[in-house]
Backbone bond lengths (Angstrom), bond angles and torsions (degrees), N, CA, C in turn:
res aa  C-N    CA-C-N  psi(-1)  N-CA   C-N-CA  omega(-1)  CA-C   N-CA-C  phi
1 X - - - 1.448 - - 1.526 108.24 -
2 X 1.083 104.12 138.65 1.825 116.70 -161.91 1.821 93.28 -103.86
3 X 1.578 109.94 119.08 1.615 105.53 163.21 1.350 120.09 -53.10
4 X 1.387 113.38 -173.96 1.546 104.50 -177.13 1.689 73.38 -124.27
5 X 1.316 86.18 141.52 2.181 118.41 176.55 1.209 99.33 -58.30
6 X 1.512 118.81 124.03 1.868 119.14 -178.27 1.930 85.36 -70.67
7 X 0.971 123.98 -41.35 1.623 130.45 -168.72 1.321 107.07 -56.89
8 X 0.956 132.56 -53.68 1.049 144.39 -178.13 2.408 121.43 -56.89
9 X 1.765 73.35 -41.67 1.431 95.37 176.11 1.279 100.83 -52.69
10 X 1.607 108.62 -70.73 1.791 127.11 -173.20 1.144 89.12 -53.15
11 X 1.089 145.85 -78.48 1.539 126.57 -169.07 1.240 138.81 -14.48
12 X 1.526 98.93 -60.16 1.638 121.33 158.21 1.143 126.87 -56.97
13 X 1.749 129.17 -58.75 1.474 117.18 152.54 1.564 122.59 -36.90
14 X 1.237 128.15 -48.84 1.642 119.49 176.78 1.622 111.95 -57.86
15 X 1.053 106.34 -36.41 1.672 104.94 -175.64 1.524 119.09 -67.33
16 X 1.358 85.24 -28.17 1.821 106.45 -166.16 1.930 98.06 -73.53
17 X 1.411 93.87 -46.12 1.531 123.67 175.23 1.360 114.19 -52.01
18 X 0.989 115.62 -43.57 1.652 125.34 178.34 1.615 109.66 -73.47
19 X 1.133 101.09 -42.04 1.377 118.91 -161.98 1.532 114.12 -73.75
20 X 1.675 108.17 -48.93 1.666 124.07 167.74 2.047 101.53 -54.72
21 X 1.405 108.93 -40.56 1.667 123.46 175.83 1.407 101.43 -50.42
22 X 0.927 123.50 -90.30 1.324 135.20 -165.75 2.053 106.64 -57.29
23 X 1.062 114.24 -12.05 1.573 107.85 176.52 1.685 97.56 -91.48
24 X 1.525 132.57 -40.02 1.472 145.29 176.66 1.959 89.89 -57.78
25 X 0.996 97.55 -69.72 2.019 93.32 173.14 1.409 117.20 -29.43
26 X 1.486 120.48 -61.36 1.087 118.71 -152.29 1.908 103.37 -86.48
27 X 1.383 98.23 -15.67 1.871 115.97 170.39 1.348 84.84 -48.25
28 X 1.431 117.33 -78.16 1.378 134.71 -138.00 1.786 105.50 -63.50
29 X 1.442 109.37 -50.98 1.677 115.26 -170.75 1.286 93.29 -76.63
30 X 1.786 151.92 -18.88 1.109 127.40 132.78 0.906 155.14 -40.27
31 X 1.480 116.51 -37.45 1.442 127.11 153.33 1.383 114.45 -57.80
32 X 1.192 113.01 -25.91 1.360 101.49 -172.23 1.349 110.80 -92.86
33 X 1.561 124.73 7.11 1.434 124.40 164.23 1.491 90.93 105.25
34 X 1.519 133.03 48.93 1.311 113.94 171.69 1.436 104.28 -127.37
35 X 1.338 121.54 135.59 1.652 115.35 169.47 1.264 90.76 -94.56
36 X 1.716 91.30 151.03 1.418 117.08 179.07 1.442 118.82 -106.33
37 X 1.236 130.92 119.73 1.583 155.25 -154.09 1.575 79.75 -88.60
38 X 0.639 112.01 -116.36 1.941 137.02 179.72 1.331 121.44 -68.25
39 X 1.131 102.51 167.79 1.630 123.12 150.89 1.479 121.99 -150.79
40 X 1.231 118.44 158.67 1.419 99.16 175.24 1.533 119.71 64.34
41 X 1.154 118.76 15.23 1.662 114.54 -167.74 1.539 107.96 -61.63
42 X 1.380 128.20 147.05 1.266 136.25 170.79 1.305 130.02 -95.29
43 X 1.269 127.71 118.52 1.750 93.28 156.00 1.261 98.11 -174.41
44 X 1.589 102.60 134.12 1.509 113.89 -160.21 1.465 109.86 65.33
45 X 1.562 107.86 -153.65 1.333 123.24 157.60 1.908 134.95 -43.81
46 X 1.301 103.09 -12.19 1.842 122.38 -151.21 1.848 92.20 -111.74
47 X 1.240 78.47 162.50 1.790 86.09 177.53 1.582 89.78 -169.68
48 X 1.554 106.85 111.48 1.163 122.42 139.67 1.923 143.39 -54.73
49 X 1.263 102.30 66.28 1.694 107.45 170.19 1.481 102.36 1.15
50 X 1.258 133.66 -115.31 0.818 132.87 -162.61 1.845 108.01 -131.89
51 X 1.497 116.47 152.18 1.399 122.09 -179.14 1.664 107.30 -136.28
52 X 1.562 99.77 118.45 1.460 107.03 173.32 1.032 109.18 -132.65
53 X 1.753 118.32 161.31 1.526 125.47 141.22 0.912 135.64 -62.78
54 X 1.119 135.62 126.40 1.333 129.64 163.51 1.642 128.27 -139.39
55 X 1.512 98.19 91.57 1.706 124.98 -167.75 1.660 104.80 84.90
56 X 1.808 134.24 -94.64 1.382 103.19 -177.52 1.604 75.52 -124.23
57 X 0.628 128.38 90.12 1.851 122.58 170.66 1.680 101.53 176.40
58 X 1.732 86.29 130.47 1.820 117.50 -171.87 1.777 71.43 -62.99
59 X 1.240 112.76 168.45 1.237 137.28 140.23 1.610 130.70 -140.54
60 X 1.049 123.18 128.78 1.703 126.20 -169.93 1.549 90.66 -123.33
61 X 1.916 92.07 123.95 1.403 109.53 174.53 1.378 104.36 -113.30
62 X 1.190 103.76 129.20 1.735 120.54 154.54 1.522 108.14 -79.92
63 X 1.219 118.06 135.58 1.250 144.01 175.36 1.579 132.77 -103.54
64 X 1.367 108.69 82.05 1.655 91.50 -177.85 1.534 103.84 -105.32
65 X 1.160 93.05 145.61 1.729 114.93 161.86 1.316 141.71 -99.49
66 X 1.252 153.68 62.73 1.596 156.88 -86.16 1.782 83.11 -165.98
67 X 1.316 105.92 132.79 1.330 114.83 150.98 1.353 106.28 -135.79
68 X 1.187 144.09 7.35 1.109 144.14 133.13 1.442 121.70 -97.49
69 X 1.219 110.68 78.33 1.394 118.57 169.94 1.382 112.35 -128.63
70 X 1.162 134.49 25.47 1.843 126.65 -170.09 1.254 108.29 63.89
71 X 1.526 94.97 -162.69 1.356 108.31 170.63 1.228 116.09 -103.75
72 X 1.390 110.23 18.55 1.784 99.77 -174.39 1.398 109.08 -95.82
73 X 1.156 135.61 -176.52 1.281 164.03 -177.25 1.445 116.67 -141.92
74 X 1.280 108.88 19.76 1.832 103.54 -179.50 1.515 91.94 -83.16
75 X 1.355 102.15 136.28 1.555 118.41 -179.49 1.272 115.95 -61.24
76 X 1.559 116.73 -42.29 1.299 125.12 -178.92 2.029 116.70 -54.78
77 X 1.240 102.01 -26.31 1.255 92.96 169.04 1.553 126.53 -96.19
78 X 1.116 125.24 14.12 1.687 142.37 134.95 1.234 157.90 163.73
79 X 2.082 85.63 90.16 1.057 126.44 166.06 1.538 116.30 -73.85
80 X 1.146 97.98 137.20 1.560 102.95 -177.68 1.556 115.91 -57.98
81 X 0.850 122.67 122.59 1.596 146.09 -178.13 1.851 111.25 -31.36
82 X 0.980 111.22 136.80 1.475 119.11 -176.78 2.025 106.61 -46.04
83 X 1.253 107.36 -29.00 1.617 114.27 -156.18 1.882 88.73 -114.03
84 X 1.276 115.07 -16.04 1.683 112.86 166.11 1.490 105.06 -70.76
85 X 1.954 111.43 -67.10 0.981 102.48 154.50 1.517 153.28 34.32
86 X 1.778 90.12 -90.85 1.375 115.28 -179.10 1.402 110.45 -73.52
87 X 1.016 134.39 -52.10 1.348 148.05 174.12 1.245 110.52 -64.98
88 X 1.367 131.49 -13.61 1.591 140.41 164.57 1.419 89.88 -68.94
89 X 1.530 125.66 -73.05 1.494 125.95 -154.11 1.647 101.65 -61.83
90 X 1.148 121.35 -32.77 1.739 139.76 169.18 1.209 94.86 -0.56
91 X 1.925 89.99 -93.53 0.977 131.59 -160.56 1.608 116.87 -74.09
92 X 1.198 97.62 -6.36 1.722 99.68 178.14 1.860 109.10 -95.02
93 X 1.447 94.18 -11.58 1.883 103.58 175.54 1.358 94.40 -82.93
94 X 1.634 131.35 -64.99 1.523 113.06 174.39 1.459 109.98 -33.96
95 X 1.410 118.50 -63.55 1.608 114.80 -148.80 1.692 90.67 -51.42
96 X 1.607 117.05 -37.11 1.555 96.57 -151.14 1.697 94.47 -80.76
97 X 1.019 126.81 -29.88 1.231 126.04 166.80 1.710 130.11 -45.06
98 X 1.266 101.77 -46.26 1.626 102.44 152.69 1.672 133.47 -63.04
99 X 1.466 99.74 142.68 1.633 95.98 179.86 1.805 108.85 -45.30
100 X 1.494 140.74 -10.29 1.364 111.32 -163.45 1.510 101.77 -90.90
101 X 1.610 124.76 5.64 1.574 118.45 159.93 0.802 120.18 -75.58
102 X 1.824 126.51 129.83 1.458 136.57 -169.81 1.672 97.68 -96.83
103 X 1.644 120.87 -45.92 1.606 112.27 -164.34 1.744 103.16 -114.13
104 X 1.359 109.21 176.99 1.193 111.83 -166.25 1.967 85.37 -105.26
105 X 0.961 123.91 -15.75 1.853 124.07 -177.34 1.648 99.80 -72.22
106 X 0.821 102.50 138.22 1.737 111.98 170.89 1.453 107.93 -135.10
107 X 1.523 122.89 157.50 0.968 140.56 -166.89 1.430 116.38 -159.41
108 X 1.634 121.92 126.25 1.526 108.60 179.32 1.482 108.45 -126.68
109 X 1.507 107.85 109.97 1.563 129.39 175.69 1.600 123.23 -81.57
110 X 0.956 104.38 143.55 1.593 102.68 177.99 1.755 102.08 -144.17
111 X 2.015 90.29 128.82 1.754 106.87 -172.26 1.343 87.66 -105.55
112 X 1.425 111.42 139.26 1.554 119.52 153.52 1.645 98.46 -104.79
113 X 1.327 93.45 129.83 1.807 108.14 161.64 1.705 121.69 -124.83
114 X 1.705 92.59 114.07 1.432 100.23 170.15 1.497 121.89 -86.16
115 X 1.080 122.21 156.54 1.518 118.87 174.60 1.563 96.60 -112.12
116 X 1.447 101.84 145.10 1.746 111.75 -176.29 1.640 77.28 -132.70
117 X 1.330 91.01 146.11 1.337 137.81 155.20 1.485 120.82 -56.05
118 X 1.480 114.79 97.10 1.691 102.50 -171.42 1.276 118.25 69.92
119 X 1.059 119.53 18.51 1.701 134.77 -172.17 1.422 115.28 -131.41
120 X 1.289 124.43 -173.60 1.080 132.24 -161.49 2.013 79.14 -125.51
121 X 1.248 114.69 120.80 1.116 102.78 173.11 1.910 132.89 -81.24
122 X 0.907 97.05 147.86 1.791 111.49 -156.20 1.450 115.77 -70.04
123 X 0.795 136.56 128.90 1.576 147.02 -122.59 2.188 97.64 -153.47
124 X 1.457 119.59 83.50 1.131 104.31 -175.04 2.320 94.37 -103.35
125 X 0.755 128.00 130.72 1.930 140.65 155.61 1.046 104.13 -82.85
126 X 1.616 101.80 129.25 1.520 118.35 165.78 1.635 105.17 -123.65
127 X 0.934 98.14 81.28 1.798 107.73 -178.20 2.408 97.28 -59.89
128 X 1.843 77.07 137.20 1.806 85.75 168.57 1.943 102.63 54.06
129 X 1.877 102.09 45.82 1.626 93.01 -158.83 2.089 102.75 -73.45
130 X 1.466 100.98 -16.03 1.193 106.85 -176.82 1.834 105.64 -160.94
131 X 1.298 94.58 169.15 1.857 120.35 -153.48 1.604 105.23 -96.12
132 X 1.450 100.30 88.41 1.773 90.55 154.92 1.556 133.27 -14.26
133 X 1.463 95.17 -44.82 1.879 98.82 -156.84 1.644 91.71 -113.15
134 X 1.508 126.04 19.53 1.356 114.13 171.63 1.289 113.04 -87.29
135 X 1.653 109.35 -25.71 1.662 113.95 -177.98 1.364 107.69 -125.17
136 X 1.590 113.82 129.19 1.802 108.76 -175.88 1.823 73.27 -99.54
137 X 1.376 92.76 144.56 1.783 109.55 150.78 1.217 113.88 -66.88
138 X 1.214 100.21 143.53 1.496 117.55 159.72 1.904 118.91 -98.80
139 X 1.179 71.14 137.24 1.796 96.41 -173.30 1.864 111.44 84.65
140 X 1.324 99.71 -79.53 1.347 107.40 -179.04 1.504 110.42 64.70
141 X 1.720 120.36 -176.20 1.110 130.21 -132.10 2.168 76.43 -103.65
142 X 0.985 130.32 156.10 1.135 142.91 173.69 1.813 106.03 -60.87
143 X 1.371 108.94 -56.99 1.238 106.39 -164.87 1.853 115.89 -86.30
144 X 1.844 96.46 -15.82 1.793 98.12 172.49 1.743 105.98 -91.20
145 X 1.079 98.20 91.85 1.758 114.77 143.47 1.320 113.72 -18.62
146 X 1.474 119.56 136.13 1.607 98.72 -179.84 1.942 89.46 -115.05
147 X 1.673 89.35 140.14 1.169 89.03 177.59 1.748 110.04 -150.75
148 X 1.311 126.25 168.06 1.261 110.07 176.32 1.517 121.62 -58.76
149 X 1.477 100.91 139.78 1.757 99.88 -177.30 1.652 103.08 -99.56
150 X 1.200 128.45 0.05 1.830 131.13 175.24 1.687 92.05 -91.77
């Protein structure tokens, strides 16, 4: 009889974890009047969380999921990384480059979702959490031009 992999276990809770995260997200940017384009978008190396409209502006949400994070909400402890970032805006020049972009406005949001215990888990939006034109990528795709996305 073969144990079951503790690694494997944790594996599965984080995915599951991410996954319950990002469905509480997409509750929330609904309520707030947003249709949702995607999820999960691919391309290359990058993966866009989730991409909606909301009124005339694309929006691309980053999604974190933290249940060990305190009680704070200071952004600086997780905001997506200068070199995530880049590969956020990447992949958000393909997306706008493909037919599934409706507006020429873009916007990049980032949801933190906590899970509480016996709770309704906690749901903080950071609308416009970071700047297209603060970080140019490096290297990038040959044929996407880097150019301002505001």
């Amino acid at each position: 009889m073969r144990l079951h992999d503790p690694c494997a276990m944790v594996l599965e809770s984080r995915i599951w974890k991410g996954q319950q995260g990002e469905q509480w997200a997409v509750a929330h940017l609904e309520r707030l009047g947003h249709r949702i384009l995607a999820r999960n978008w691919r391309w290359r190396r990058s993966e866009l969380d989730i991409v909606s409209r909301h009124g005339d502006t694309t929006v691309f949400v980053e999604v974190k999921c933290r249940s060990r994070c305190g009680d704070t909400t200071d952004p600086r402890q997780w905001m997506p990384s200068d070199g995530q970032q880049r590969r956020l805006i990447q992949a958000a020049h393909a997306f706008q480059q493909s037919d599934e972009c409706p507006t020429p406005r873009l916007r990049f949001d980032v949801v933190l979702v906590r899970p509480r215990h016996a709770k309704p888990w906690e749901v903080v939006h950071f609308q416009d959490a970071f700047d297209s034109t603060a970080l140019r990528p490096r290297g990038g795709h040959p044929r996407l031009r880097w150019r301002s996305l505001r």
